[in-house]
Structures are given as C-alpha cells and as structure tokens.
N, C-alpha and C positions, 0 to 999 in steps of 0.2 A: 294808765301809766305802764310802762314798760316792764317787763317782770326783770328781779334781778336777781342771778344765780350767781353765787362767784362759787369756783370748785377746780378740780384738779390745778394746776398751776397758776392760775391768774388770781388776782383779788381786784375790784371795781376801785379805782379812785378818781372821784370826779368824771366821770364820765370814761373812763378808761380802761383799759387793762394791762397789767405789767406782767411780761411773761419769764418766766425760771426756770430753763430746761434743764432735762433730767435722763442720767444713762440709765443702760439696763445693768443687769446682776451681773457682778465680777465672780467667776470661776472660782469656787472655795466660799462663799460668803453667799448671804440670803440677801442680801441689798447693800451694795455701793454705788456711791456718788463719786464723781470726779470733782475733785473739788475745781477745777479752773473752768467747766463749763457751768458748775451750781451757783459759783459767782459770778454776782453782775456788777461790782466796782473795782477799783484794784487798791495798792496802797498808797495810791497819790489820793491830793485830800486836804481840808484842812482842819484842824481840832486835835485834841488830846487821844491817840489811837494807844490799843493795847489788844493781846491776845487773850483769849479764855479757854482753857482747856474743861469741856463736861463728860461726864460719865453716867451711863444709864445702865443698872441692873437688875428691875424691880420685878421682873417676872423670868420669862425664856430667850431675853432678847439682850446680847450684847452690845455695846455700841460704844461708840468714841468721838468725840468730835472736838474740833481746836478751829475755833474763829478768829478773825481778825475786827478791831471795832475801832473805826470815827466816830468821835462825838464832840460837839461843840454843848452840850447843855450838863448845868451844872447840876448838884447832885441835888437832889428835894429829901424835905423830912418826913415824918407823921404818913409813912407807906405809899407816898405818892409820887412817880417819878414823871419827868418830866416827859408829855406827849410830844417831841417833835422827835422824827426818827433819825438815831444814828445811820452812818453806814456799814455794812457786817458783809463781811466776805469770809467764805466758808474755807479755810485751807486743807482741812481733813473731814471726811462721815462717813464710818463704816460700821455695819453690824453684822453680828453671827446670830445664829438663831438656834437654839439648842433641838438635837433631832428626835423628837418625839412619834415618830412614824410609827412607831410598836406599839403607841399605848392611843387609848382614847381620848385624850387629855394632855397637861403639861404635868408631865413626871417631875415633882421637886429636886431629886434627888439628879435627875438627870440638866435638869434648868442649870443647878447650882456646879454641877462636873464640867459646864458649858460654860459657862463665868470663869471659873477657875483655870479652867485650858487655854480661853480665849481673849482675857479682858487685859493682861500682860504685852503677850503681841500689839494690838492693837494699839494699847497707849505708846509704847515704845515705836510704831510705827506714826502715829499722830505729834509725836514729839520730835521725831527728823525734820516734821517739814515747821516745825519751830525756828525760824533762820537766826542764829545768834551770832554765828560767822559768817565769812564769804568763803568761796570755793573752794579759795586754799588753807582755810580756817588758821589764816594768820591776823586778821582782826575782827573786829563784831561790824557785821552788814548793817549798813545802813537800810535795808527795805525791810528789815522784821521789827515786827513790835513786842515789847515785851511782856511778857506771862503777868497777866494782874491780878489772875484769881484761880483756883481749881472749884468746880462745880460737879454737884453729884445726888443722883435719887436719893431723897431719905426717906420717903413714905410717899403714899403706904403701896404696897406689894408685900411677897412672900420675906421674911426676917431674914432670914438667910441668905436669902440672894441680894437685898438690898446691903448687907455687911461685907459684901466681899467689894461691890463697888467702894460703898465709905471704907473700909479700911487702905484699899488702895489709894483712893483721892488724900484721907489723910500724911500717907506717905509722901505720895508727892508734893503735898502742899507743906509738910514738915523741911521738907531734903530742900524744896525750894526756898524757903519761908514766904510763902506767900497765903494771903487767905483761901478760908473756907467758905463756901458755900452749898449748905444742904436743901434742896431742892422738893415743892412738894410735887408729885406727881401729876398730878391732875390739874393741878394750877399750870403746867407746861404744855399739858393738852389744850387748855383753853385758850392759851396765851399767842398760841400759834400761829395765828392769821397774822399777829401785829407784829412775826418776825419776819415774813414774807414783803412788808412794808420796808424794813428794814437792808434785806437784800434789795432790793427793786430802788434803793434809795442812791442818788448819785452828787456827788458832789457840786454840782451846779445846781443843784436843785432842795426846796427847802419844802420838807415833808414831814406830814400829820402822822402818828403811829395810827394804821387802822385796823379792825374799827374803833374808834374811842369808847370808853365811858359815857354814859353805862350801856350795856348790853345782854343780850341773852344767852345764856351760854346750855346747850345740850352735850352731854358726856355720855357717851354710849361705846361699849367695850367688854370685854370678857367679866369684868368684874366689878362695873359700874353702869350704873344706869339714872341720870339724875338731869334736873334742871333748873339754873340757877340764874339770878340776877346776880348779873357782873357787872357794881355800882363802882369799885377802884382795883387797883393791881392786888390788894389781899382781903378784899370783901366780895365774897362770893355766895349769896342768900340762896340757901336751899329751895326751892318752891317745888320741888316735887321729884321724889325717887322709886325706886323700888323697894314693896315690900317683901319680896320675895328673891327672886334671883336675876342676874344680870340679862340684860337684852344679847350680850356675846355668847354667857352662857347656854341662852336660852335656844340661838340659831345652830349651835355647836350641836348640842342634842339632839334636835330638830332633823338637823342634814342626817345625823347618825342613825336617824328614826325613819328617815324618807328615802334615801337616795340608795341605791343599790349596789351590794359591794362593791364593782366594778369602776364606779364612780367615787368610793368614798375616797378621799384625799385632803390630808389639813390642808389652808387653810379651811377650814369645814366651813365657815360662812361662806367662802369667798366659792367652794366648790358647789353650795346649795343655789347662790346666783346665777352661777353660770349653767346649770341643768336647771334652772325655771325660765331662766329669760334669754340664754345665748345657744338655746339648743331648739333643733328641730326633730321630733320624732317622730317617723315615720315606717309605712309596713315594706317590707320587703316588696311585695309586687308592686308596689305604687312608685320605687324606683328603680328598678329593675331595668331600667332601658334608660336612664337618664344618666346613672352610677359606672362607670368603668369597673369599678373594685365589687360590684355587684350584680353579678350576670345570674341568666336563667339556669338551675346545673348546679349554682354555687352550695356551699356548705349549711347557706341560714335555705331555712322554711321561707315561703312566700306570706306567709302567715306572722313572721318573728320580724319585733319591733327592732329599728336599728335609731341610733340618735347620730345627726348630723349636727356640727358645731353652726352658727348664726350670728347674724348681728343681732345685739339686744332688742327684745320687741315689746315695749310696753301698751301696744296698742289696745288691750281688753282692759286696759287700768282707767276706771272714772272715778273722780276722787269727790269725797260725799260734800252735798252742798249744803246739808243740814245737819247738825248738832244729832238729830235722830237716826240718820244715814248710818252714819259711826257705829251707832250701839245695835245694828240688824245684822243678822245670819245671812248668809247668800247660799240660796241654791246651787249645786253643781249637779253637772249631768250622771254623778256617779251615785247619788243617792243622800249624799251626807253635806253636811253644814257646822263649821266650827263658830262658836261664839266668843265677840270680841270678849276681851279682857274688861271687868265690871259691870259687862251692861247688862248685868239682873240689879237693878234698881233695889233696894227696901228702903231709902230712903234714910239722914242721919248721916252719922257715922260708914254707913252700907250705901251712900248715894254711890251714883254712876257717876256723878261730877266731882268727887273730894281727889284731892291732889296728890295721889301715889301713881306707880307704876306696879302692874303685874304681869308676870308671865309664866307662873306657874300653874295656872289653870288650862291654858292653853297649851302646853305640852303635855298635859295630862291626857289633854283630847286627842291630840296626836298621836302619843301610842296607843292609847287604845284602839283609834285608828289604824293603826299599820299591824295590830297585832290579832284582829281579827279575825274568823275562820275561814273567811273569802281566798283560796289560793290564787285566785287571779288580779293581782294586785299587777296590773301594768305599768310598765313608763310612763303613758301617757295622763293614766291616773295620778302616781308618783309627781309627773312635770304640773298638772293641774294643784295636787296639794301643795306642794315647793314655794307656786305660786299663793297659793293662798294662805298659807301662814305667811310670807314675807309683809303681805298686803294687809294683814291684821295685825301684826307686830309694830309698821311703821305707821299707820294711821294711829295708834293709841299711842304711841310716842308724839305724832303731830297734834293729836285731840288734846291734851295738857298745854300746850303751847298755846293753842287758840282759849282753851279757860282762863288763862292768865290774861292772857292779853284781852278778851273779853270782858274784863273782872277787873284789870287793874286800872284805876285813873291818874296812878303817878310815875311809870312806864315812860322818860322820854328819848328811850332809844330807837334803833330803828335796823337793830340787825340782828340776827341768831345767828351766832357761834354752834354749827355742830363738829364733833371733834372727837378722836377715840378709834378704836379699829373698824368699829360698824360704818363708821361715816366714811370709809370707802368704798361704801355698796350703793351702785350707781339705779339703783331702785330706791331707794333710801330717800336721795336726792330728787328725786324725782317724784315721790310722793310728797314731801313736806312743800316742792315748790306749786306745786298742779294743787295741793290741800289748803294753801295759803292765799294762793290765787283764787279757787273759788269762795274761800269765803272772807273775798271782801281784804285782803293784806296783801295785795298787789307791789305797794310801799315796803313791804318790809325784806330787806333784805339777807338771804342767805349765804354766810361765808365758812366754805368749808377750806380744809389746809388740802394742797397738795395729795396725791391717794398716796404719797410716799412716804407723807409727814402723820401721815391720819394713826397708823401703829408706832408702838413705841420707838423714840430713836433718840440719842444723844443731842441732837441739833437743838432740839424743842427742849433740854434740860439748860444746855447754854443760854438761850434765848429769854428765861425763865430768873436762872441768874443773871444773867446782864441789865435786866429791869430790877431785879430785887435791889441790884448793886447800886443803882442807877436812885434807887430808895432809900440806901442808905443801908442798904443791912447785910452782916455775913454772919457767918457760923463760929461758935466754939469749937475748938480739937475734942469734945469730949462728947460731942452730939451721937445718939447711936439712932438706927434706924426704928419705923414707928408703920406698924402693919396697917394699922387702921389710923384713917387721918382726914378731918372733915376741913373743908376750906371753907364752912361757914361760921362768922367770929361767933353767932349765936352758942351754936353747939356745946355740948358739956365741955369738949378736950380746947375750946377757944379758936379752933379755925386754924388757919396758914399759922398766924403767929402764935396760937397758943401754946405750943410745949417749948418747951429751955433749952435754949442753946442760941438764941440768936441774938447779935451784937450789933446795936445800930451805933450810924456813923460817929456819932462822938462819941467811942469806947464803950459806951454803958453794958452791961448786958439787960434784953428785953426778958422780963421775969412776969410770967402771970401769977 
C-alpha cells in the first residue's frame, strides 16, 4: 500500500491533497501570515457564519488571530460536536516571540515583558479588520460577520503569562458582552489537523472534519512529551509520557551540548537539525579549488574544517525492522556508542516495553560526551553526534507508538496526530514514516499541521474553541489560568473538563 505522509501544508482527503499557502516573516514579528492568501473561502456561503477572536500566551509566544466561520451544523451535546467541517477563513494571525537571545532558555520574566508590550497592539490590530462598517463608516457592512465569542489559553503553561492573555480576553469579552472561552492548550495542538480541514473546506462542497475519531495523538514540545488515544473532542487517554523531561527540552540541551558556539542560535532544535542533516563538512584543501571564497593563501589552514549549508540528507538513516533493533548501541567511527532510552531490560516495572518516555538518561551521555579530555572534538565528530542523538530520541518516540498498536485490539483508527514544536523537525517525520513502514503499518497514516502551525500560535487556540463552541461549551468570567492540565478525563484534576469554570449550552455550569 502506498505510504501516507501528510506534513507541511497539505492534509490527504480521500485520495487528495488540499493545499494552504503560506508567507514568510513580516519585518518586526517572528511569524506572520497574510490573512487573504492563508484563506481559502471567502464570506460568500451558505449557513450561520460569525467571527471569533483567540488569544495565545502560554509560554514566549504572542499571537492573535480573528477568524471568520460558515457553519451549517447544529450544535451537539455530552462533548461531541458535530464532524462535518465548517468553512473558516483566517482574517488576522500574528505572533511576537519574546527575545530570549542572552539567555539559554525562555526567561519568564522576559516572556511575560513580551505579552505585556505586545498582546495590546496586536488585538487592537486584529480588531480593525473586524468589518462592522463600510468605508465611510456610515452604516454596518454587510460582508462582516459578527464577534460570537473571545477565545484564549487557560492552561497549562507558565501562570503568569497565561494571565495576562485571560485577563485581556476577559476585557474584551466584558466591553463586548460576548462569551468566554478558556482554552486548553494541548488539546489545540492536537486538534490542528482538523482545522486545516476546515480552511481547505469550500462551499460547494460537503466535508468530513479530518482525521476523525478516534485517533492517535503525539504531543511533542518544550514541555511535553506524551501519547494519547484521541477517542472524542475532550477524551484524550494518556498511553504513555515522560518520566522525566520533555523531548524539546531535551534537544534544547542537547544542541547547547553539541553544536559549537559559532552555531548556537535559538531555535536550538531547529539549529541542531540543520548542522546534522542540511550541512556539509568539509576540510579546507578538499575545496580549495572548487570554493571562490576559499582560495590557496586564504586565512583558514588547509587542515581547518569549514561547513557548507546542504539539502537535507537522510541517506545513512535505516530504521530498525525489529523490536530488538531499537534497543542496540551503534558503533561510530569515533569510538563511542549512546544507549537508547530503556533498553537495559530488568524486567517488571524496569522492562524495556512499559509505556513512558525518557530522555534524561541520554543527555546524561551526552555531556559526559562533550565534556571529555579529548581536545579534538571536531565538527565532523560534532555533525556525527547531532546526528545520533536525533536518531535515538525519535526512534523511542516511534517505538511506544508501535507497542500500542502491537498490543492493542480495540484501536480502530488509522492515523497519528504528531503535533507541538518538535513535529517540525523534518527528521522527525521521516523516521516515524520509514519506522512505521518497515514494521508492517504501511496503512496507518501520519498527519502533521503545517511547520507553521506545529509551534505555538493563536489560530490553533481559535480552532480549539470553535469546536468546543460547536459542543456546547464556554467559560465563566471568573476562570483563571491552570499551569498544569492533563487532557485525560482519567487523571486526578478530571482532564479538558475537569476544573470549574465551564458552562455548557443550556446555561448550567459543568461542576466536577
């Protein structure tokens, strides 16, 4: 059977692909979209349309975004809404990204100075292209539709930062009277695919939200690292996390550990990929006559490694065809061999097959690696390691995915959701599709968002609410934000719905 990848802009429907292009970075800002090329319907249409303004400020990332939505399907109760897809046209999406260049890390205090500076602008910009007049703002335009909801991160992320969005979303939705909606985060990550459905959706046409229910969902990011059956819109079954620390965290460190000053630059995963897989290292005499910028005479030694940029090469990557594969050390030509994550077996509780993530064992290895007596720690050595921690981090991320689905007989989905800042690492994708294909899951399909959607952004918190909405449910004015927040109903705190504040459609408040 054909392998099926869906990833940067497209998502497979029926045999297809739907495409949603995308500009580059506007001058002052870390990522904007133009909203009239992100859209792909306009406000002609037929059904119940209205705008939704969200707000996203749960870590270093500001954002804003004001959609526009066709919907012919009525509203469902008991957390279920209805799968056929509205139409959603994007009229605003902008983020700022707070400048952490000086530190190793996301400075809080500088996150939170970045909200505060910038999350004002932005709504008040997102709010012009709200059309309530016409030109000459002597009566109300007929092409806008009107504000039916404010939406906005409530958890979990850093308290602080997620208050400054809810405090502002509450204003506006006071000054306007219109509802709340508190958003959980991670449930917006996973949700993502099916809002890409929803752009791509056109009015002649009568479409599935995809993928449906249920599904597999992978959350991979600075601060999570988890995999869950995604059996409805707010049932999301843990099946396996991190014990330890996040798979973003874990590459963050990783690059800071590997990569040579010269090189280090946030994003730090995204800089660790590009010197393991889009660089070519090479010695000084070996281009020497091929290099204009690099003649005989020049300043480098014929002896000093220089790196030239590349297209991506995964051509050394064979991804393990047995369950035993996975759990082996690989030789490199430089002496050393990292061990995956688990695989010292004692069996029990200590097996190599129980259902966590780690990756604090392997950064362990790592610096002790890099911190060795050896002065001659090369690039080439460097591009070698890069490369092999990438390859042990995302194979044990794939290897949980095949236990489940080896293991489960009530599983009748047929897609994985990966989603989060990591799932724009175009190794990532490429190991879980090459790891799935050989062992035997050729059928199952991979659907990642957009590399634009895949970090935090406002769109994905609209998208998020408009299904909630779409369920039936908003927020109280008194909701405050929640650092830690699990989306499985199992869980002590009760999942998406379990903490207070949330008001399904007939008035009630939802009280656990």
């Amino acid at each position: 059977m054909e392998r099926q990848l869906v990833n940067h802009a497209s998502f497979a429907t029926g045999g297809t692909s739907r495409k949603v292009p995308w500009t580059t970075a506007r001058p002052g800002l870390t990522r904007w979209t133009d909203a009239r090329r992100f859209s792909s319907t306009s406000n002609s249409g037929n059904g119940e349309g209205y705008s939704a303004l969200a707000i996203e400020t749960s870590c270093d990332d500001t954002s804003v975004a004001l959609v526009e939505v066709r919907d012919d399907s009525s509203t469902l109760q008991n957390g279920n809404a209805a799968n056929d897809a509205p139409q959603l046209s994007v009229l605003f999406h902008e983020k700022v990204t707070a400048n952490n260049d000086g530190y190793t890390g996301i400075h809080p205090l500088v996150a939170l100075d970045s909200h505060r500076a910038n999350l004002a602008p932005l709504v008040q910009r997102a709010m012009k292209r709200l059309s309530r007049y016409d030109s000459s703002d002597t009566k109300p335009s007929k092409s806008g539709l009107p504000l039916k909801f404010v939406a906005v991160t409530r958890g979990p992320g850093m308290r602080s930062n997620l208050a400054v969005g809810l405090d502002t979303a509450k204003g506006i939705a006071v000054a306007l009277d219109k509802p709340l909606i508190g958003v959980h985060h991670m449930q917006a990550h996973a949700l993502t695919p099916r809002l890409l459905t929803a752009m791509a959706n056109k009015a002649q046409e009568s479409s599935q939200l995809e993928p449906a229910f249920p599904f597999l969902t992978v959350l991979v990011s600075g601060g999570h690292t988890m995999l869950l059956n995604s059996t409805s819109l707010t049932e999301h079954r843990t099946l396996a996390e991190t014990q330890d620390i996040a798979i973003g965290d874990f590459l963050d460190k990783a690059t800071r550990a590997i990569l040579p000053p010269e090189r280090l630059r946030p994003p730090f995963g995204k800089a660790l990929e590009e010197f393991a897989f889009c660089s070519k290292i090479r010695k000084v005499d070996e281009i020497m006559t091929e290099d204009l910028d690099i003649e005989k005479g020049s300043e480098y030694p014929l002896s000093e490694e220089v790196i030239q940029p590349s297209e991506p090469d995964y051509s050394d990557y064979s991804p393990p065809s047995r369950r035993q594969d996975e759990l082996e050390s690989r030789s490199t030509p430089w002496g050393w061999a990292l061990t995956p994550p688990l695989a010292e077996s004692k069996g029990g509780e200590k097996s190599s097959r129980r259902m966590v993530y780690s990756f604090a064992g392997l950064l362990t290895s790592i610096e002790r690696l890099v911190k060795r007596p050896d002065p001659l720690f090369s690039l080439r050595e460097r591009q070698d390691l890069a490369r092999e921690v990438q390859r042990i981090a995302f194979q044990h991320l794939a290897s949980r995915i095949l236990l489940y689905l080896e293991s489960s007989s009530t599983f009748t989905g047929d897609t994985v959701v990966v989603s989060g800042g990591v799932a724009s690492n175009s190794f990532l994708r490429h190991v879980l599709r090459s790891t799935l294909d050989a062992r035997g899951y050729q059928h199952i399909k991979l659907c990642f968002p957009p590399i634009e959607l895949c970090t935090d952004n406002a769109l994905m918190i609209a998208w998020a609410a408009i299904e909630m909405h779409r369920a039936g449910f908003t927020s109280r004015l008194d909701i405050g934000p929640i650092r830690k927040w699990s989306m499985d109903p199992n869980a002590a705190d009760g999942g998406i719905l379990g903490p207070s504040g949330w008001i399904t459609n007939n008035g009630n408040n939802e009280e656990n």
